[in-house]
ZALOKE-924802 format. One record per residue (C-alpha): x, y, z. Coordinates in steps of 0.5 Angstrom, whole numbers, plus 500, padded with zeros to 3 digits. Last residue first. Example, Ala and Ser with C-alpha at 12.3 -4.5 7.8 and 13.67 -1.06 7.14 Angstrom:
<pts>
527498514
525491516
</pts>
This chain:
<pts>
459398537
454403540
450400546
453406550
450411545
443408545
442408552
445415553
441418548
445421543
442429541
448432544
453429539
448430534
449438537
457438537
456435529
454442528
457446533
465445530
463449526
463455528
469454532
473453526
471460524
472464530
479461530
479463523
476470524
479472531
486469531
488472523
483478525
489478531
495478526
492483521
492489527
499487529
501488522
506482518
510486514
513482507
516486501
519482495
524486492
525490486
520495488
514500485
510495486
507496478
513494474
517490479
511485478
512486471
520485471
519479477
520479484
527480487
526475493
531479498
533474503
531477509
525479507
523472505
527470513
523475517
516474514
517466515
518469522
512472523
508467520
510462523
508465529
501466526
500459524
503457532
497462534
491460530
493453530
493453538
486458538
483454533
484447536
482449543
476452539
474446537
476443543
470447547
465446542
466439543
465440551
459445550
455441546
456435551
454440557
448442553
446435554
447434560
453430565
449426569
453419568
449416564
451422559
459422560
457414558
453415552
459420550
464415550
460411547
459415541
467417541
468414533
461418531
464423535
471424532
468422524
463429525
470432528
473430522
468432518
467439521
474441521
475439514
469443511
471449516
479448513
476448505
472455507
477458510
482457505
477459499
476466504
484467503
484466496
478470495
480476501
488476497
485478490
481483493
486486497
491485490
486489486
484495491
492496492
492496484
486501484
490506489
497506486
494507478
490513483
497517484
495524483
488523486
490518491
496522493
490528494
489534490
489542491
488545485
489553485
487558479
491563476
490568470
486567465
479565465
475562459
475554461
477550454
484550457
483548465
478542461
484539457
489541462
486537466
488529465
497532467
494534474
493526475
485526477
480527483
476534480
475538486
473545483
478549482
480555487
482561486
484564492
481570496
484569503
477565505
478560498
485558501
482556508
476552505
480548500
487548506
481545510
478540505
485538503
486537511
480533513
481528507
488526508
488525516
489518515
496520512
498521519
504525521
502529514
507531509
504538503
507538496
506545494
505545486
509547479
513553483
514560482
516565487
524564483
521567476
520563470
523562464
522554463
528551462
531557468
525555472
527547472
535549473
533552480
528548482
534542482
533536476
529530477
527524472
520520472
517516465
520510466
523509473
516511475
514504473
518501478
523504482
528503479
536504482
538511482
543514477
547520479
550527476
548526470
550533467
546538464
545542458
537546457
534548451
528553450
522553445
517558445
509558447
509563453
509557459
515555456
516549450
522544452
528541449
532538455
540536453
544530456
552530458
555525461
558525468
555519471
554514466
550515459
547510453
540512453
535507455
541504460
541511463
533511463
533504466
539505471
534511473
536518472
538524476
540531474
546536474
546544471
542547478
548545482
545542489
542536484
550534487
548531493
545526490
551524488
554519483
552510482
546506484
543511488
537508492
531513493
527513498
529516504
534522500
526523497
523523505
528528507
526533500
529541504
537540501
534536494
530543492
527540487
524540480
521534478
521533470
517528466
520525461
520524452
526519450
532520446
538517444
546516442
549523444
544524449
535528448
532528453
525531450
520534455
515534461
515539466
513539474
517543480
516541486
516545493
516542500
512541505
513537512
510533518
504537519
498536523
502540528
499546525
494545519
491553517
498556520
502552515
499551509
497558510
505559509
507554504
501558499
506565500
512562499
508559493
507566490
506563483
504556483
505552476
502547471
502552465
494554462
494556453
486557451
484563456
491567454
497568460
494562464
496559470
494552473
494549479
498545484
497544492
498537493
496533498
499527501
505529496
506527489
509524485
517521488
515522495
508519495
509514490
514510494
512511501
506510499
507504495
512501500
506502505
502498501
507493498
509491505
501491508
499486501
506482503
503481510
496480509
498474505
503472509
499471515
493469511
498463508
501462516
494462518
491456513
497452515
497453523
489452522
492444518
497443522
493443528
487439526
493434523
495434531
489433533
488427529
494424531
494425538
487424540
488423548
491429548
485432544
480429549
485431555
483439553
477438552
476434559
479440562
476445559
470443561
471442568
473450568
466451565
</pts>
């Protein structure tokens, strides 16, 4: 066998002009499956970060209260009691959790208005938001006072205010009545896509007070795992462990919150029921478009492998007919047929693995240079990613399915012509012109 290598490789080295356009050609295909990958995996993780923080926790335990059968607010009462059996029932497999309060309202400045989301928090106790968002001008920090808020650059351009200038909420309370509430802008954040649109973040505190709840009640527990992978597993424990200390629980119904209020409203209890929900659950809109982009990026990536195999195999099929006699002559001289097969096989693989491993190289460090130079992507796409900017991370997991598949593939098919190679009686071969 190691003879085999050795008359593969020198055949390849003989043949320079076409081995190198072989070459080029699978370092081509890889560099693009590198790439492809690498913006799919970039704009994943930037998703998840992104929504995660800003939406919804990996899981998420929310829920409705109702003071009359047909009337139902998104809140948790007795959070501190729900953050602590969150705690013991999943252990070292939590990050963190925080509270977050949730509301919809009129915003309303000197020049404008638009109807907005509310995120209630505690920024001292939000590590993962201070990561995510990116302030433009202002102070996070400030969020401390329960009187300030944070817009998006979209929404303060919307309105026509800067850091420093007063907005008013106008929302309705859990009892039906209509309250008011002054705040100062206190920091303006780069967009984060679609979000920007709709998402506006106010301390817990100046949330309860707009809508007169008590300081025990929350708009759900916004649960962080060490692995995200370990999703399912945990809201089905934290469902399980909150039904067995005598919470109400919800039927598992995998929609936004705000898509329930219809049926927790026609249903005829009253008082408190848990909801406990997934990221996937809360931010499906995330899950379709990254099933939409893997989907895309698989066709164009199977298009290429397809035209490359094509390729590969024509031009081994033109290599052996110019190397006939040559081939005559290896067969005179005792080597056997399954040898021959395995010689040209041999160089298709060569050629696969050198390509593979120059394409992926290439790859990491066309990644390096796009994300150094900070593309900014269109206002659609902006819209959907969640991002300004394109994001490129090349995975270890992606780099070898990049050698194994299309190496794999461009062996494959360097077995056709390699068994008409094999096939060549050496007499006919060796007369061959």
């Amino acid at each position: 066998m190691g003879q085999l290598f050795m008359i593969a490789f020198r055949s390849l080295l003989q043949h320079r002009v076409r081995s190198g356009v072989l070459l080029a050609a699978v370092s081509v295909v890889t560099l693009l499956f590198i790439t492809l990958t690498g913006i799919y995996t970039g704009m994943r993780e930037h998703l998840l970060v992104s929504a995660t923080t800003l939406m919804s926790g990996h899981v998420n335990v929310g829920g409705f209260y109702k003071v009359t059968a047909g009337q139902s607010a998104p809140v948790v009462t007795e959070y501190k009691k729900v953050m602590d059996l969150v705690r013991k029932e999943l252990g070292d497999e939590l990050d963190y959790q925080t509270q977050r309060g949730r509301g919809w309202a009129k915003l309303t400045s000197d020049s404008g208005s638009m109807q907005v989301g509310i995120g209630g928090i505690d920024i001292e106790n939000e590590p993962g938001f201070k990561r995510v968002i990116i302030v433009k001008s202002g102070n996070l920090d400030d969020l401390k006072r329960p009187d300030t808020v944070l817009l998006f650059e979209e929404q303060a351009k919307k309105l026509e205010v800067k850091v420093g200038d007063k907005l008013t909420y106008i929302a309705q309370t859990p009892r039906g009545s209509n309250n008011t509430m002054d705040v100062t802008v206190a920091a303006i954040a780069q967009n984060v896509g679609m979000l920007s649109s709709w998402n506006t973040y106010v301390s817990d505190k100046a949330l309860r007070q707009l809508y007169s709840i008590n300081d025990q009640t929350t708009g759900a527990v916004q649960v962080y795992l060490k692995n995200i992978d370990r999703v399912p597993e945990a809201q089905k424990k934290l469902r399980e462990a909150f039904a067995r200390e005598g919470w109400a629980v919800m039927d598992n119904n995998p929609v936004p919150f705000w898509m329930k209020f219809d049926t927790a409203n026609r249903e005829s209890w009253t008082g408190q029921k848990l909801d406990i929900t997934t990221w996937e659950d809360e931010t499906a809109f995330v899950k379709w478009f990254m099933y939409l982009f893997s989907f895309a990026s698989l066709i164009v990536i199977a298009i290429l492998l397809v035209i490359i195999g094509v390729g590969i195999m024509n031009v081994m099929w033109i290599s052996i007919k110019e190397r006939t006699r040559e081939i005559g002559t290896l067969r005179a001289i005792g080597m056997q047929r399954p040898a021959v097969l395995s010689m040209f096989v041999i160089e298709g693989f060569l050629l696969g693995l050198a390509g593979t491993l120059l394409g992926t190289a290439l790859g990491v460090a066309l990644a390096a240079v796009l994300n150094a130079a900070h593309i900014a992507l269109p206002p659609g796409a902006q819209l959907v990613l969640l991002s300004e900017n394109l994001v490129v991370m090349p995975s270890e997991t992606w780099a070898v399915a990049a050698i194994v598949a299309i190496g794999g593939v461009i062996t494959l098919v360097s077995i056709i012509p390699s068994t008409l190679a094999a096939r060549l009686r050496p007499i006919t071969a060796m007369q061959h012109n």
